[in-house]
Structures are given as C-alpha cells and as structure tokens.
C-alpha positions as CSV (number, residue, x, y, z in Angstrom):
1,X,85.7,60.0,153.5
2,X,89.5,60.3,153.9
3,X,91.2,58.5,156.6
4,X,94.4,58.5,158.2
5,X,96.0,54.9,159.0
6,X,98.8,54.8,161.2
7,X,101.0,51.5,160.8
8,X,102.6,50.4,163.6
9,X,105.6,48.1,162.4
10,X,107.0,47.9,165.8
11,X,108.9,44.7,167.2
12,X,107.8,43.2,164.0
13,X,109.2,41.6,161.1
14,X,109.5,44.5,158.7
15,X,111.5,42.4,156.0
16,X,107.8,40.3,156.3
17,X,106.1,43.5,155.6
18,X,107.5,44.5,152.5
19,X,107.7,40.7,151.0
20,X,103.9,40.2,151.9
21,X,103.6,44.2,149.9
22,X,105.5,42.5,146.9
23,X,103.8,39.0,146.8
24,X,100.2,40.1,147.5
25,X,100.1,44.4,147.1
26,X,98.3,46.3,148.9
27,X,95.3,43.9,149.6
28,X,92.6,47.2,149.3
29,X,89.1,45.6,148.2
30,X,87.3,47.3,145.5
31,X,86.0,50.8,146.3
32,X,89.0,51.6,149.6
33,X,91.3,53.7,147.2
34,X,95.0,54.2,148.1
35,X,95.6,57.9,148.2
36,X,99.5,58.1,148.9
37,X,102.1,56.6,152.0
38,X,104.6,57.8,153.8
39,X,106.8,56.0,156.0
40,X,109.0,57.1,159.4
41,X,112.9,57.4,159.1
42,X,113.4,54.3,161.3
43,X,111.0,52.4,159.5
44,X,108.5,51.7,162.5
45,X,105.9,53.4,160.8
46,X,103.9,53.9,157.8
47,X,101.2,56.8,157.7
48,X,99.1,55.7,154.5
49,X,95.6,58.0,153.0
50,X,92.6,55.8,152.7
51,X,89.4,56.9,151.0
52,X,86.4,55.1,150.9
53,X,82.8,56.1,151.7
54,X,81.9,52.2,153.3
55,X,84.5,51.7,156.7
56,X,83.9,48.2,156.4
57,X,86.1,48.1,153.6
58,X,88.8,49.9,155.6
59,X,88.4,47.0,157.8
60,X,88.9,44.0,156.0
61,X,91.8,46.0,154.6
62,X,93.4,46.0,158.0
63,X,92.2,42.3,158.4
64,X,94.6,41.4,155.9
65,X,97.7,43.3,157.5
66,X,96.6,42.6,161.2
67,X,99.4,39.6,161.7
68,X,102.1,42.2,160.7
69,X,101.2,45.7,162.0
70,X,98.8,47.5,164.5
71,X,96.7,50.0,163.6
72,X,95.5,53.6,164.6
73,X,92.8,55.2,162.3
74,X,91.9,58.6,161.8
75,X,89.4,60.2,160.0
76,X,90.5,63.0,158.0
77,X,89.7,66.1,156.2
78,X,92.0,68.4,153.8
79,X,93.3,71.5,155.1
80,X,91.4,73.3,152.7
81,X,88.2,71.7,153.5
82,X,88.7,72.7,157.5
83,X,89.3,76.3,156.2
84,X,86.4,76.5,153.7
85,X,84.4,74.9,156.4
86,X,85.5,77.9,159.1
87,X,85.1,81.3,156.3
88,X,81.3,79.8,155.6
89,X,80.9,79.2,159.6
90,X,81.6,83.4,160.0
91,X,85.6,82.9,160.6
C-alpha cells in the first residue's frame, strides 16, 4: 500500500530536522520503502510517499521523527489505479 505522510514542521526546529536527516537518514525499518518527498516553499512541510504492506512499520517510522514533526497519514492510490478501478466498475 502507498501512503501519503504529511510532515508538519511547524513552530519547530527545522535546522534540527535536516541535521537529524544527515546524522541518522531517514530512519525507514526494513520493508517501509521511501518512494519520493516533496517539501512546501516555506519549509513547514514535507509531503513524503511511503509504501509498505505492514502499517506498523509506518509507525515506528514516525516514532522516530515524532519529537520533531507531527504527522497526518493518508492512504493512497495512483491516479491510474483510481481510473482502471472506475473503466472495470462500468465508467
């Protein structure tokens, strides 16, 4: 499954954020793959693609980064999977 996590860097340390990142990386436990980030022009937030078929891993991920960001998680599916979905549903 793909997810969408939402960083929420706001009224935080950001400079924190990114020396933790350089010291430690991403922190993902065996079997959460990193997909791809993007962050916000201001630098409050970072949108990063998760995949991983066991949420608990997802989970301790954001265990690690908890004292530095707040979280909103989405699950996710590819455009083209919603439309595939729809044209064998009858669309």
């Amino acid at each position: 499954m793909l997810f969408m996590c939402i960083e929420d860097f706001s009224g935080r340390d950001r400079k924190a954020i990114y020396r933790k990142f350089r010291d430690k990386g991403r922190m993902a436990p065996p079997g959460l793959t990193f997909i791809e980030s993007w962050v916000s022009a201001d630098m409050r937030k970072c949108f990063v693609l998760m995949e991983t078929e066991d949420v608990t891993l997802l989970q301790r991920w954001m265990a690690d980064w908890c004292d530095l960001a707040e979280f909103e998680i989405l699950p996710v599916v590819t455009g083209k999977q919603t439309y595939e979905g729809l044209v064998a549903g009858g669309l």
